[in-house]
PDB file as gemmi writes it, atoms N, CA and C in Angstrom:
CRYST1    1.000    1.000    1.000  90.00  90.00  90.00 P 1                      
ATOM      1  N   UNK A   1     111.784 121.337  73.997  1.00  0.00           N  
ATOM      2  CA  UNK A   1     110.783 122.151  73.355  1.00  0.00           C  
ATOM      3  C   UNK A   1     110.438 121.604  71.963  1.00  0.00           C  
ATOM      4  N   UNK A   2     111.361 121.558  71.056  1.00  0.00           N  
ATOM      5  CA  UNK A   2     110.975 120.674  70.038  1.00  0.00           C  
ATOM      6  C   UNK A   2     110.738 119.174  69.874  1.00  0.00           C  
ATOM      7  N   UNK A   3     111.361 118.974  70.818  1.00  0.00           N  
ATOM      8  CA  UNK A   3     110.609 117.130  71.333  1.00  0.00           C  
ATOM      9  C   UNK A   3     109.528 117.052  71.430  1.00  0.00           C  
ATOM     10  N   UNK A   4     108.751 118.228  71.427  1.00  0.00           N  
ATOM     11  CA  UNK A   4     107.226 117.942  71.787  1.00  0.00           C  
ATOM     12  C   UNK A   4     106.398 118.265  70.971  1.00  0.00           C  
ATOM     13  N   UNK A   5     106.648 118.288  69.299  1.00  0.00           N  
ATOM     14  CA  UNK A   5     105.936 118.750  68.419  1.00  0.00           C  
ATOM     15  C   UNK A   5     105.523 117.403  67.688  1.00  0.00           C  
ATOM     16  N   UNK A   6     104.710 117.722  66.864  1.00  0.00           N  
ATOM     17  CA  UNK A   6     104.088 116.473  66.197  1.00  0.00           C  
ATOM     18  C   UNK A   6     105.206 116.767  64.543  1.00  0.00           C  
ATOM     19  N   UNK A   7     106.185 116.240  64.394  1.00  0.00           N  
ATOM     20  CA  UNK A   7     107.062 116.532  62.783  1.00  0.00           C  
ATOM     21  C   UNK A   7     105.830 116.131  61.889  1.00  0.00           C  
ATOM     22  N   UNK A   8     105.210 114.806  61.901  1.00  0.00           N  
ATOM     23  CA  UNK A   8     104.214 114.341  61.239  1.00  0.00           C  
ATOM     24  C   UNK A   8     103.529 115.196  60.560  1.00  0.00           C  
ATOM     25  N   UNK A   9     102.716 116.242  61.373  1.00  0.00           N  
ATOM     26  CA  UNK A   9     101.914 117.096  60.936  1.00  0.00           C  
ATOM     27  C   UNK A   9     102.320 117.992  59.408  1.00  0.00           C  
ATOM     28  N   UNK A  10     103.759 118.256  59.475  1.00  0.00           N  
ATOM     29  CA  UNK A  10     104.055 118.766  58.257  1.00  0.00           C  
ATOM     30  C   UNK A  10     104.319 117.913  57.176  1.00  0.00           C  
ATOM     31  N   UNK A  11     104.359 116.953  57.323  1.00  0.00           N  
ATOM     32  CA  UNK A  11     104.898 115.496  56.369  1.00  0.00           C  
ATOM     33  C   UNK A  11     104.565 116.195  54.718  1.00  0.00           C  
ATOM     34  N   UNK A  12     103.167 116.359  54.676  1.00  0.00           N  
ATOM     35  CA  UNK A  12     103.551 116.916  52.791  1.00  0.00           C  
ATOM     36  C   UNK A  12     103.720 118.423  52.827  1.00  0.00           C  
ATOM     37  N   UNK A  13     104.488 118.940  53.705  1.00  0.00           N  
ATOM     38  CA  UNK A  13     104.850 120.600  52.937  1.00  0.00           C  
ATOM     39  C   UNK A  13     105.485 121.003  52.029  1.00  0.00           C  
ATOM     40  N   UNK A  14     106.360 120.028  51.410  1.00  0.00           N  
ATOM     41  CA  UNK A  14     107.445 120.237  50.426  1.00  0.00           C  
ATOM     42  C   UNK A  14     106.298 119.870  48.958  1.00  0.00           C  
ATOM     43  N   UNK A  15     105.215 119.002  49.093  1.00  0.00           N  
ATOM     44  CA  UNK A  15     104.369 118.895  47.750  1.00  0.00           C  
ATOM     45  C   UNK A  15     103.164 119.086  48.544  1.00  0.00           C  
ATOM     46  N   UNK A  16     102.783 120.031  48.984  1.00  0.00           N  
ATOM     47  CA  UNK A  16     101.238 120.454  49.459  1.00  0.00           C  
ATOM     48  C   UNK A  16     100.768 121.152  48.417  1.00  0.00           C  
ATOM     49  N   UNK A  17     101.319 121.250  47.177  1.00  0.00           N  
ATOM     50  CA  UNK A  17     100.513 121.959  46.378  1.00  0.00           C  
ATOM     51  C   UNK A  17     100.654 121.134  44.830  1.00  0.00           C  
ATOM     52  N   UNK A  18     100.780 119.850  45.116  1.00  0.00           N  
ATOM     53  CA  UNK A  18     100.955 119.053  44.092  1.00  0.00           C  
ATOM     54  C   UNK A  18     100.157 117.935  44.228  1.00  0.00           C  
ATOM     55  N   UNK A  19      98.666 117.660  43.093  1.00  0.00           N  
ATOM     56  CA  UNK A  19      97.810 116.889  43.549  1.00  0.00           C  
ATOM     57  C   UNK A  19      98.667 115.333  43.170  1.00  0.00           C  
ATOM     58  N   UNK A  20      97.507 114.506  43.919  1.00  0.00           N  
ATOM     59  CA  UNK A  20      98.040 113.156  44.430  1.00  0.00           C  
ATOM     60  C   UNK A  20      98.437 112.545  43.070  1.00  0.00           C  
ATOM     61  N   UNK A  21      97.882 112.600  42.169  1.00  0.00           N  
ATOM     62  CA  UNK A  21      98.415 111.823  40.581  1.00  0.00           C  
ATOM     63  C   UNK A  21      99.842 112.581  39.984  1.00  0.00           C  
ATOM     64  N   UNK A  22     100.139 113.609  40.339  1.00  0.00           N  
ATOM     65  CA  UNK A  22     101.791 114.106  40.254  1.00  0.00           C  
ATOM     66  C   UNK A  22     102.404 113.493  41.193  1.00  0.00           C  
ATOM     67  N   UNK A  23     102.331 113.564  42.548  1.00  0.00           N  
ATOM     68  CA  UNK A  23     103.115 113.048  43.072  1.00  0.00           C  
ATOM     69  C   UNK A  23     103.534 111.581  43.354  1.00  0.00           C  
ATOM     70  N   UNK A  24     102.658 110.753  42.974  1.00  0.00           N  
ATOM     71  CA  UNK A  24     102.356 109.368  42.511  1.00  0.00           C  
ATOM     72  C   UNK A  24     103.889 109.143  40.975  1.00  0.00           C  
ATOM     73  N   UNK A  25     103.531 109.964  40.300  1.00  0.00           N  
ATOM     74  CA  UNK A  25     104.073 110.102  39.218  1.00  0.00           C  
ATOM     75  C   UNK A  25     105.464 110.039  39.115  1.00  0.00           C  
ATOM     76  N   UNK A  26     105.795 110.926  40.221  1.00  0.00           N  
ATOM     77  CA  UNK A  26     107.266 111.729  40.320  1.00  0.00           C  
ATOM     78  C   UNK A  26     107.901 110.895  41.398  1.00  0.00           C  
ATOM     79  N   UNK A  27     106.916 109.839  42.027  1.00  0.00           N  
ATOM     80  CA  UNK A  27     107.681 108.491  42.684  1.00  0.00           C  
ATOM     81  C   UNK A  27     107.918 107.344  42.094  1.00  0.00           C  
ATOM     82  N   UNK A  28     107.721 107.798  40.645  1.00  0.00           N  
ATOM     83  CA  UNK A  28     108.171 106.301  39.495  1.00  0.00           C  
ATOM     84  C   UNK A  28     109.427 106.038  40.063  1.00  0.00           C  
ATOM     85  N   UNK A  29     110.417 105.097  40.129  1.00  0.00           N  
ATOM     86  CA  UNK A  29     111.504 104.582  39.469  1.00  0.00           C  
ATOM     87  C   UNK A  29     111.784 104.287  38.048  1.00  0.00           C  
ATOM     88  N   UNK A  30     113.195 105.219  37.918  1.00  0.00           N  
ATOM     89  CA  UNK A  30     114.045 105.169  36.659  1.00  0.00           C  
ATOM     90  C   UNK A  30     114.456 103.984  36.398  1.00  0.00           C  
ATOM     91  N   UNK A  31     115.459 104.152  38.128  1.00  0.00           N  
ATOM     92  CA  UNK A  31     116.859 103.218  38.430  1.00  0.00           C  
ATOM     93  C   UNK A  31     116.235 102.755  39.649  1.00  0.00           C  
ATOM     94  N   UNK A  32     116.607 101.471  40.112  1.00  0.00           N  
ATOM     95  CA  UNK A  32     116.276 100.805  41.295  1.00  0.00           C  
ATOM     96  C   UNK A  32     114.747 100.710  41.986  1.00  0.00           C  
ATOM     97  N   UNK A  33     114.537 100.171  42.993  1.00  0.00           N  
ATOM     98  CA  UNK A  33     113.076  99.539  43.568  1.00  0.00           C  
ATOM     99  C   UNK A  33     112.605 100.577  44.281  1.00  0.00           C  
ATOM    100  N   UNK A  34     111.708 100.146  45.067  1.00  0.00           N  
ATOM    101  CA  UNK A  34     110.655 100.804  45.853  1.00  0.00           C  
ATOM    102  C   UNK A  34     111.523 100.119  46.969  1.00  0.00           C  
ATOM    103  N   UNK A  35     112.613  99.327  47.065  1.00  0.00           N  
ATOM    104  CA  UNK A  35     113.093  98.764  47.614  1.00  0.00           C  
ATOM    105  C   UNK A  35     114.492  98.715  48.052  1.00  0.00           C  
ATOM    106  N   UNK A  36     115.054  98.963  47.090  1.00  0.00           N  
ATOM    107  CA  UNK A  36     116.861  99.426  46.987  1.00  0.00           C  
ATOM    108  C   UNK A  36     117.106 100.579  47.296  1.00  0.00           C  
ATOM    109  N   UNK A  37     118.633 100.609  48.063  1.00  0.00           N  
ATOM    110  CA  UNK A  37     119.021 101.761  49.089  1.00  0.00           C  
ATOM    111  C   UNK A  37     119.156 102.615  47.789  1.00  0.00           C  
ATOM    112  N   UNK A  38     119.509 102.734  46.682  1.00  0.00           N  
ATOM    113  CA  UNK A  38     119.976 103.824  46.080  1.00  0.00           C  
ATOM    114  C   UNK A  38     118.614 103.708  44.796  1.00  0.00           C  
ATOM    115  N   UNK A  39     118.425 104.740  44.258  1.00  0.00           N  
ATOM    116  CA  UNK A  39     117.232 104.520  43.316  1.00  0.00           C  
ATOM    117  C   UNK A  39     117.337 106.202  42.822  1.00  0.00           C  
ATOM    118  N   UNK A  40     116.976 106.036  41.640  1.00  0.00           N  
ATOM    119  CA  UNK A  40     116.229 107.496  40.937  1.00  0.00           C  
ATOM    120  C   UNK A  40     115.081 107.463  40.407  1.00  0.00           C  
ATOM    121  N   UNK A  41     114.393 108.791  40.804  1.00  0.00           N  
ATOM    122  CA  UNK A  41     113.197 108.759  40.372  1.00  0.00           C  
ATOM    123  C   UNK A  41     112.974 110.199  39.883  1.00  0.00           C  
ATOM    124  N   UNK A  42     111.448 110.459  39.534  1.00  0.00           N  
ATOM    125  CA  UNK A  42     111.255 111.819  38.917  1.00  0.00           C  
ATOM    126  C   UNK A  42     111.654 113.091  39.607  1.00  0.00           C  
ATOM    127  N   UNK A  43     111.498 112.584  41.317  1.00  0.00           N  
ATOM    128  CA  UNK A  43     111.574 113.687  41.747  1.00  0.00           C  
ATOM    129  C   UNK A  43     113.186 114.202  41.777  1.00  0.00           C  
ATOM    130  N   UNK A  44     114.448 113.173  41.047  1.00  0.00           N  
ATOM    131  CA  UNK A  44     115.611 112.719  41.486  1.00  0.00           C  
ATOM    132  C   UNK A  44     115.940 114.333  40.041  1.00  0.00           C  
ATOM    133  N   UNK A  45     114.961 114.317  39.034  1.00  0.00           N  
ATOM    134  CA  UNK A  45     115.175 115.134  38.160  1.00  0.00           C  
ATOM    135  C   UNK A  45     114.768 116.566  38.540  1.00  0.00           C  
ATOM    136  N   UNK A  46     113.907 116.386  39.367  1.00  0.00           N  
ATOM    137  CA  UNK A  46     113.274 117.841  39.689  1.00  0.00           C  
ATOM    138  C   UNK A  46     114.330 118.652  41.092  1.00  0.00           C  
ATOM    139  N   UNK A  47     115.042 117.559  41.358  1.00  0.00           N  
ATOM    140  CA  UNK A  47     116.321 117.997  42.227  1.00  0.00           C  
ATOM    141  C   UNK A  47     117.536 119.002  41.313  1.00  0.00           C  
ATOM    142  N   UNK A  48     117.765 118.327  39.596  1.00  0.00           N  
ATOM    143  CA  UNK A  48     118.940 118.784  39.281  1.00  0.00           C  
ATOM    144  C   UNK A  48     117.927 120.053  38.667  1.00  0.00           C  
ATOM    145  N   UNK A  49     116.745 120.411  38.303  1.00  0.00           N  
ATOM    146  CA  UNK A  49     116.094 121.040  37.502  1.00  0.00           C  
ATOM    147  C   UNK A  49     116.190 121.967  39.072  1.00  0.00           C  
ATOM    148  N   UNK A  50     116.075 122.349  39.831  1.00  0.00           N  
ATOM    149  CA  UNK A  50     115.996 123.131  41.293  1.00  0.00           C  
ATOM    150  C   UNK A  50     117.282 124.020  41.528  1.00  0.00           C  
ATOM    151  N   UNK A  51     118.324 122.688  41.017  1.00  0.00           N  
ATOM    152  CA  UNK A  51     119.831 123.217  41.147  1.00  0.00           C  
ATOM    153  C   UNK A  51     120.001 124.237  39.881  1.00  0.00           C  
ATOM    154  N   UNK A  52     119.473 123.983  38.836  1.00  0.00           N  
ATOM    155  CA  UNK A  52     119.586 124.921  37.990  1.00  0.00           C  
ATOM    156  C   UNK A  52     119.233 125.796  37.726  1.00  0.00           C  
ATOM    157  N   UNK A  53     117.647 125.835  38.474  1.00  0.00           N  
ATOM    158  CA  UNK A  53     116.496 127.221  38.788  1.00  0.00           C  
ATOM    159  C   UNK A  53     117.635 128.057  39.388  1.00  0.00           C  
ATOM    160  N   UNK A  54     118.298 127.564  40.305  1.00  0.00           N  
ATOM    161  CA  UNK A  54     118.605 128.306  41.448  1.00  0.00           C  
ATOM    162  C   UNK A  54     120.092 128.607  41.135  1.00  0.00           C  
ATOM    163  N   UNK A  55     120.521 128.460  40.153  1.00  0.00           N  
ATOM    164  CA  UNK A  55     121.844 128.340  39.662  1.00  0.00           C  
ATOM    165  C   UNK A  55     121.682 129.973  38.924  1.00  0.00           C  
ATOM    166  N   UNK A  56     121.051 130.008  37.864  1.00  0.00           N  
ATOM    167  CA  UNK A  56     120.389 130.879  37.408  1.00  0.00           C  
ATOM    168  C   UNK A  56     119.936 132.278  37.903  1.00  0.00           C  
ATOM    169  N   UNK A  57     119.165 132.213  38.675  1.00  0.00           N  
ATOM    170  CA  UNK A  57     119.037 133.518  39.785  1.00  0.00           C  
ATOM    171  C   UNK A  57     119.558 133.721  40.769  1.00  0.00           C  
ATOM    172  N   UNK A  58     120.565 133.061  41.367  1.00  0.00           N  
ATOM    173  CA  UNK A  58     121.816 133.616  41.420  1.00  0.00           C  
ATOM    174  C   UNK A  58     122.804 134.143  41.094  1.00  0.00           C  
ATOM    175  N   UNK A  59     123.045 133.944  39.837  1.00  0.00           N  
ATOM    176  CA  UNK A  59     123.944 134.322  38.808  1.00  0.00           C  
ATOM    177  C   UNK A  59     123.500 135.631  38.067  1.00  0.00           C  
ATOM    178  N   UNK A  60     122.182 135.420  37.983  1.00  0.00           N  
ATOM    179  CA  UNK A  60     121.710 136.689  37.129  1.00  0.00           C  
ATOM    180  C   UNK A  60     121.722 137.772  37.951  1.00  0.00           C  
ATOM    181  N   UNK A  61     120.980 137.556  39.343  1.00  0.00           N  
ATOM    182  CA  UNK A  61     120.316 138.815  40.454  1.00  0.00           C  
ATOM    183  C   UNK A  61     121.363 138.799  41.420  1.00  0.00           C  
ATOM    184  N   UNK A  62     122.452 137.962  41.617  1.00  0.00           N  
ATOM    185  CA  UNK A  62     122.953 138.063  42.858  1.00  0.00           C  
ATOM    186  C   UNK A  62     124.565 138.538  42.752  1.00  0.00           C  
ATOM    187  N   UNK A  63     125.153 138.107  41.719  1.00  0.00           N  
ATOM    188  CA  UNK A  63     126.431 138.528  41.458  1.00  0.00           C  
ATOM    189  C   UNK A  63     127.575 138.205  42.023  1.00  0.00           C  
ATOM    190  N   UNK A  64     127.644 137.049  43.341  1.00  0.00           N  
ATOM    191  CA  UNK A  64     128.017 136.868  44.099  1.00  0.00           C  
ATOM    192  C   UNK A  64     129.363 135.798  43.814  1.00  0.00           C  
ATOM    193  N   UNK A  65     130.312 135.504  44.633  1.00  0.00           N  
ATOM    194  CA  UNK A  65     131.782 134.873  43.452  1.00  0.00           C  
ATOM    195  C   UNK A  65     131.044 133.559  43.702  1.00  0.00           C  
ATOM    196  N   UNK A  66     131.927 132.844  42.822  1.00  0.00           N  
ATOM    197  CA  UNK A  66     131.271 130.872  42.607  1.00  0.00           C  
ATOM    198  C   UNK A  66     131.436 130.057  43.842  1.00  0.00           C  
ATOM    199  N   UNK A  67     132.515 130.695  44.348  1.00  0.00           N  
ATOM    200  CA  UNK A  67     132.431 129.790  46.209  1.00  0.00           C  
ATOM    201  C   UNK A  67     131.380 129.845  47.051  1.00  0.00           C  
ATOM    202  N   UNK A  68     130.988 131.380  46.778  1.00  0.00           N  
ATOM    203  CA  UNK A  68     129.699 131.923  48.211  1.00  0.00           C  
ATOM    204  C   UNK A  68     128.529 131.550  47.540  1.00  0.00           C  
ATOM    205  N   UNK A  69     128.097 131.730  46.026  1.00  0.00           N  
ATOM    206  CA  UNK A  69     127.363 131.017  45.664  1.00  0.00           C  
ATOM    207  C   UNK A  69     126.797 129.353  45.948  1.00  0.00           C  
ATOM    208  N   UNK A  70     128.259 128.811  45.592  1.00  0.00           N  
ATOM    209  CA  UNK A  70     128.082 127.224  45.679  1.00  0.00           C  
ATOM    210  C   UNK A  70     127.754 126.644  47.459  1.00  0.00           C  
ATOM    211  N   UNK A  71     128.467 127.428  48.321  1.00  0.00           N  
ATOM    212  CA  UNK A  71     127.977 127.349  49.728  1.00  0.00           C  
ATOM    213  C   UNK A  71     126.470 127.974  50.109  1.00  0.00           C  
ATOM    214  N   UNK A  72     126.030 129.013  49.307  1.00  0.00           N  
ATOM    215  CA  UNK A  72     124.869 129.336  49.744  1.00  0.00           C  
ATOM    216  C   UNK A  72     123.674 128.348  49.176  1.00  0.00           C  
ATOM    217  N   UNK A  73     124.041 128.008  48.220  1.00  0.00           N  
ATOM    218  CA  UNK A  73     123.182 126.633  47.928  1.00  0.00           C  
ATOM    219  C   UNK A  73     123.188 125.404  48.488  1.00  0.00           C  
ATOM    220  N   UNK A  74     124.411 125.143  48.627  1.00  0.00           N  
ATOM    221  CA  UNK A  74     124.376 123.836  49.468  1.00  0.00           C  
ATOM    222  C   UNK A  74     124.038 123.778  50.764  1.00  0.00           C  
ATOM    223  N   UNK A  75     124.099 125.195  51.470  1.00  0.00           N  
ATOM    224  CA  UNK A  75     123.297 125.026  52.562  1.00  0.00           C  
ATOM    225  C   UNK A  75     121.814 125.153  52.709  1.00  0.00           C  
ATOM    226  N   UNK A  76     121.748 126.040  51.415  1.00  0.00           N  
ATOM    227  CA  UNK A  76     119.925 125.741  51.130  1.00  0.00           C  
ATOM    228  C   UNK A  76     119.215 124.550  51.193  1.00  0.00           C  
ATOM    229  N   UNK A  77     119.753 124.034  49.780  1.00  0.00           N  
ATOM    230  CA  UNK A  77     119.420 122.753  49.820  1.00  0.00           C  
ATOM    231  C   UNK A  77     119.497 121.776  51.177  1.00  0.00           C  
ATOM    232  N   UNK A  78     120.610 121.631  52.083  1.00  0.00           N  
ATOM    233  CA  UNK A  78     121.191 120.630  53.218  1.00  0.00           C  
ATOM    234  C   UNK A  78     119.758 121.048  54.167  1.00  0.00           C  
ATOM    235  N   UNK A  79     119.367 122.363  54.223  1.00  0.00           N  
ATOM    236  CA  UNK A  79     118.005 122.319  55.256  1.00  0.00           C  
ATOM    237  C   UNK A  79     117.205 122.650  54.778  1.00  0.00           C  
ATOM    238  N   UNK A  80     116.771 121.937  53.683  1.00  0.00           N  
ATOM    239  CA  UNK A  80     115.506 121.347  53.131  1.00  0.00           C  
ATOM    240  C   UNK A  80     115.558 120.068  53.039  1.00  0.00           C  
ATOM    241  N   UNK A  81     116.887 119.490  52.910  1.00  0.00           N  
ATOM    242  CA  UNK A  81     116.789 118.193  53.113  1.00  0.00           C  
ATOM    243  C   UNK A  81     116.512 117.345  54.654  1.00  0.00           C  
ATOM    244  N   UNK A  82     116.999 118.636  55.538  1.00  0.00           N  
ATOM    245  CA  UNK A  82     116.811 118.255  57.037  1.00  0.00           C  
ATOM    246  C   UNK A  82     115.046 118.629  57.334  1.00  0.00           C  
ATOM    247  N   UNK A  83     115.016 119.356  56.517  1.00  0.00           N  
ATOM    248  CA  UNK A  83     113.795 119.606  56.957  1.00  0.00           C  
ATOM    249  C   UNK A  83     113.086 118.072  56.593  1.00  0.00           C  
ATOM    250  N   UNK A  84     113.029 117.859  55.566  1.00  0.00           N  
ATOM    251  CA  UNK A  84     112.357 116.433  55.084  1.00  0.00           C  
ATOM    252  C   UNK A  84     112.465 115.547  56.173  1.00  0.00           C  
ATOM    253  N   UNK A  85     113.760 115.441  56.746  1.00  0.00           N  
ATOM    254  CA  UNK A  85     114.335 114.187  57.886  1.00  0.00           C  
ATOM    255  C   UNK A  85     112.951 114.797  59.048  1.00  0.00           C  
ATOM    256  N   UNK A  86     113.157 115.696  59.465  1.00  0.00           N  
ATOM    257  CA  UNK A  86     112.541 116.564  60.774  1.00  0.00           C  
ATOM    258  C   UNK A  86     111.439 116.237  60.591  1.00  0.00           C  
ATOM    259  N   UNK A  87     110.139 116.313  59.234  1.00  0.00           N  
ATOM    260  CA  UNK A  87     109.401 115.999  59.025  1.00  0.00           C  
ATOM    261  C   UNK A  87     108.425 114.067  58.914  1.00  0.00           C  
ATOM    262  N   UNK A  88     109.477 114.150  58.781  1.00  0.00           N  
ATOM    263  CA  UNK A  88     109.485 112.263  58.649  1.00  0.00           C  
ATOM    264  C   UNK A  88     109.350 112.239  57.394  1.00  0.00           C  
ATOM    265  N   UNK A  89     109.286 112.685  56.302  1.00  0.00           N  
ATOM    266  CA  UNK A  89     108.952 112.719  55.010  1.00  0.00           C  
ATOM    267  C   UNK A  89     109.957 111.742  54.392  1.00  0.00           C  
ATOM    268  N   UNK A  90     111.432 112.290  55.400  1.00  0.00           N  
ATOM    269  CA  UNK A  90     112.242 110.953  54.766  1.00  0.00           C  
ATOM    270  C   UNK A  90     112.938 110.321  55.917  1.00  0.00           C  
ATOM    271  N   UNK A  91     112.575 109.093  55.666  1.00  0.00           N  
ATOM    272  CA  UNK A  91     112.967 108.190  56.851  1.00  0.00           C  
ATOM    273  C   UNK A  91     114.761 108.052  57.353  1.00  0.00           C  
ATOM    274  N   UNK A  92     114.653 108.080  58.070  1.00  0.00           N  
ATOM    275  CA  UNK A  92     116.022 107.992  58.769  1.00  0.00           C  
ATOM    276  C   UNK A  92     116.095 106.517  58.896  1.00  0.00           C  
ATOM    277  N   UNK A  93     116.517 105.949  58.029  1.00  0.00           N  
ATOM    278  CA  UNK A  93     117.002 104.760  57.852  1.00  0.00           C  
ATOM    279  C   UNK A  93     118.693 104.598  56.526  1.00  0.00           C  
ATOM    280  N   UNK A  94     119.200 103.647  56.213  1.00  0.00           N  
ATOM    281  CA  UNK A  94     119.844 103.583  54.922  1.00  0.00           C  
ATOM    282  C   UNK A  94     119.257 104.854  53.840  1.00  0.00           C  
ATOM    283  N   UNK A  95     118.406 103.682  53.298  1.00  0.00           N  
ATOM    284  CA  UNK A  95     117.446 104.299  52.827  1.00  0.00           C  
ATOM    285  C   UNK A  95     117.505 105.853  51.995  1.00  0.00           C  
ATOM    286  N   UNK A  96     116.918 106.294  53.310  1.00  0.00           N  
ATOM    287  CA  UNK A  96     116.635 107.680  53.730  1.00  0.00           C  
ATOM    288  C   UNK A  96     118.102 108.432  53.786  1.00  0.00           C  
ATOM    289  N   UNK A  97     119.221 107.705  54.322  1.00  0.00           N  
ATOM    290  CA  UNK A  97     120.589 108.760  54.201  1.00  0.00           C  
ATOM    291  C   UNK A  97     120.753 108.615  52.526  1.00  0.00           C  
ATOM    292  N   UNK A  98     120.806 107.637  51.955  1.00  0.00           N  
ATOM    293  CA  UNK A  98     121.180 107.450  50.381  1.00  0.00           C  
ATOM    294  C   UNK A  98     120.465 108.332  49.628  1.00  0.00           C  
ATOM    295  N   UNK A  99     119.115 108.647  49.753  1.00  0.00           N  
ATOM    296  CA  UNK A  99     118.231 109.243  48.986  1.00  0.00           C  
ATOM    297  C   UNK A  99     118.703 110.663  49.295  1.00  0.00           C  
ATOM    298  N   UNK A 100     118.678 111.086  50.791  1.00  0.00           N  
ATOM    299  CA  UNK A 100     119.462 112.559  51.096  1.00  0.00           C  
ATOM    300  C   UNK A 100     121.171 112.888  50.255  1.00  0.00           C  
ATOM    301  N   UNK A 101     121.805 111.648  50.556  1.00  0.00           N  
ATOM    302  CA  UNK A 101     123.373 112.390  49.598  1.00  0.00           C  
ATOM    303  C   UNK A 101     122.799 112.702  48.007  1.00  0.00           C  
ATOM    304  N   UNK A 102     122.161 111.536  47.568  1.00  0.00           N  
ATOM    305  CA  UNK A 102     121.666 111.495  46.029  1.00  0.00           C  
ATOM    306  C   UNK A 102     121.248 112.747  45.599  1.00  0.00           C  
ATOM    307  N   UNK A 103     120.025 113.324  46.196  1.00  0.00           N  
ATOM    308  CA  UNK A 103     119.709 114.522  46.302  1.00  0.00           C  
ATOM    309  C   UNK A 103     120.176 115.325  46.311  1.00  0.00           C  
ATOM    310  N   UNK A 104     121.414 115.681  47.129  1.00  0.00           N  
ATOM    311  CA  UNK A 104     122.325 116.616  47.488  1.00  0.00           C  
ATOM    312  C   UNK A 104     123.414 116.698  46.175  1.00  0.00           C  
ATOM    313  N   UNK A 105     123.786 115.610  45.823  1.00  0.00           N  
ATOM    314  CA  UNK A 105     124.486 115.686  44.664  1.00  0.00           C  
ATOM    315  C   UNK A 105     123.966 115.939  43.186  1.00  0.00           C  
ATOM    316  N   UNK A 106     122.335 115.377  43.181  1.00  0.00           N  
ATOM    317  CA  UNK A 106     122.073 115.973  41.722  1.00  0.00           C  
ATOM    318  C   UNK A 106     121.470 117.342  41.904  1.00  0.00           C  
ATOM    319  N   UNK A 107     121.725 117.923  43.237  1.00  0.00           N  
ATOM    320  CA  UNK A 107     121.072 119.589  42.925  1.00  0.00           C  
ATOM    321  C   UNK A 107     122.266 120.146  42.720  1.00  0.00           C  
ATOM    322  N   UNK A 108     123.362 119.876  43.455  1.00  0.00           N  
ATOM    323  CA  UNK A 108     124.593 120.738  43.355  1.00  0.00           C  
ATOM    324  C   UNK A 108     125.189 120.248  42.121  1.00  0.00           C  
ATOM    325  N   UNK A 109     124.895 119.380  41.604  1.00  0.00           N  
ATOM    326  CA  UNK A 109     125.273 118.849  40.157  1.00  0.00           C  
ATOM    327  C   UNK A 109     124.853 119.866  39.345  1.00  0.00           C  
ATOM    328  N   UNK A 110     123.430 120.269  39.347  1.00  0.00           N  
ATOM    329  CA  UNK A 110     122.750 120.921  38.093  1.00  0.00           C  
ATOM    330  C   UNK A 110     122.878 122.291  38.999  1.00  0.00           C  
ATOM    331  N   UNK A 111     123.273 122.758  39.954  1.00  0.00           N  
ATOM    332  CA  UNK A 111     123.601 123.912  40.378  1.00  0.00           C  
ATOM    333  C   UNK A 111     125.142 124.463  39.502  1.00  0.00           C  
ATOM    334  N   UNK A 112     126.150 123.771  39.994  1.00  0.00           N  
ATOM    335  CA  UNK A 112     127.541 123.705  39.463  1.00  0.00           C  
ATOM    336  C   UNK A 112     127.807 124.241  38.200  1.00  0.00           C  
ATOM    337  N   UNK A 113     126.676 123.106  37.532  1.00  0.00           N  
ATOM    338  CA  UNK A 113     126.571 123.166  35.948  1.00  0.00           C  
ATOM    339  C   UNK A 113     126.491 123.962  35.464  1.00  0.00           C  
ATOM    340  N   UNK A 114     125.327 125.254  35.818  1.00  0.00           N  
ATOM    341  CA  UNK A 114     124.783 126.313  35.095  1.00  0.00           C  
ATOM    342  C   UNK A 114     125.252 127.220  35.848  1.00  0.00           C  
ATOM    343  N   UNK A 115     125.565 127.451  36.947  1.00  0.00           N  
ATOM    344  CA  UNK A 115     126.416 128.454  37.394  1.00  0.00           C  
ATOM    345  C   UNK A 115     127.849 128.578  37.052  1.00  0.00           C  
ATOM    346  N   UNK A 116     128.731 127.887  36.404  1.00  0.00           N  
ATOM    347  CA  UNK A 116     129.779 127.469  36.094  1.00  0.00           C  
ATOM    348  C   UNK A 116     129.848 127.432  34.809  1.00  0.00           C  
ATOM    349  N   UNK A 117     128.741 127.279  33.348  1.00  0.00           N  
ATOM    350  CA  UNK A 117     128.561 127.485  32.377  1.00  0.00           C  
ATOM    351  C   UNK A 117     128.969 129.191  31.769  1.00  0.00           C  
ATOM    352  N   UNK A 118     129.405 129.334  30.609  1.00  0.00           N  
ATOM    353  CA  UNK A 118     129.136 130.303  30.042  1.00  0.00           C  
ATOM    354  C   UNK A 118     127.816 131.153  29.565  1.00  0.00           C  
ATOM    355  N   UNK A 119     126.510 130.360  29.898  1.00  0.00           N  
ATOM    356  CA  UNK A 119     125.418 130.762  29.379  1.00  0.00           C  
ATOM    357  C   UNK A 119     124.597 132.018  29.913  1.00  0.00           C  
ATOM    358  N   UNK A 120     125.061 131.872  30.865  1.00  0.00           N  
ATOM    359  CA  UNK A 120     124.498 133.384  31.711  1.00  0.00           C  
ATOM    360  C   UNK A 120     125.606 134.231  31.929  1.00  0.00           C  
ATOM    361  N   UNK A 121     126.893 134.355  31.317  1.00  0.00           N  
ATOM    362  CA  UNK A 121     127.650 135.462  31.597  1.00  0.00           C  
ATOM    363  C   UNK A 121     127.316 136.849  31.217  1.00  0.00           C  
TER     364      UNK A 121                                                      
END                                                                             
């Protein structure tokens, strides 16, 4: 049943509301190529800036202990990142797994951070 969908079709849902000169933008390289398995880029910041949105209103609205928190994010994040794969948005290649852990680690990085901070107690 899902073998028979077009993933393609959703390819920009994650920036469908971000015109083409941002997202151009936010595919600079920091660190590494257009070419190298591991690389950071803008959007590599808007990952830990996500972890911290979300670090935040959790902490404030949800009240929830730092374990169920830190699992409810990381599974957030893990299927949005599948979603990307599902989509083709990110290639299932090297590549594409490096850019997914990277991801995964600078959201739960800047998740960790501010949920784990004193600043919102």
């Amino acid at each position: 049943m899902l073998s028979n969908i077009d993933w393609s079709k959703f390819r920009n849902s994650g920036d469908l509301f971000l015109p083409p000169r941002i997202q151009a933008f936010l595919q600079t390289h920091l660190i590494g190529t257009p070419t190298s398995a591991f690389y950071i880029t803008y959007w590599s910041i808007l990952h830990i800036l996500s972890g911290i949105f979300l670090a935040f209103l959790m902490k404030r609205y949800l009240g929830l202990s730092t374990l169920m928190s830190i699992l409810i994010a990381f599974v957030i994040h893990t299927l949005w990142e599948a979603w990307q794969v599902l989509i083709t948005r990110t290639p299932n290649t090297i590549r594409g797994k490096v850019d997914t852990i990277v991801d995964t680690v600078l959201f739960m990085t800047g998740f960790v951070w501010i949920y784990s901070s004193h600043v919102f107690r």
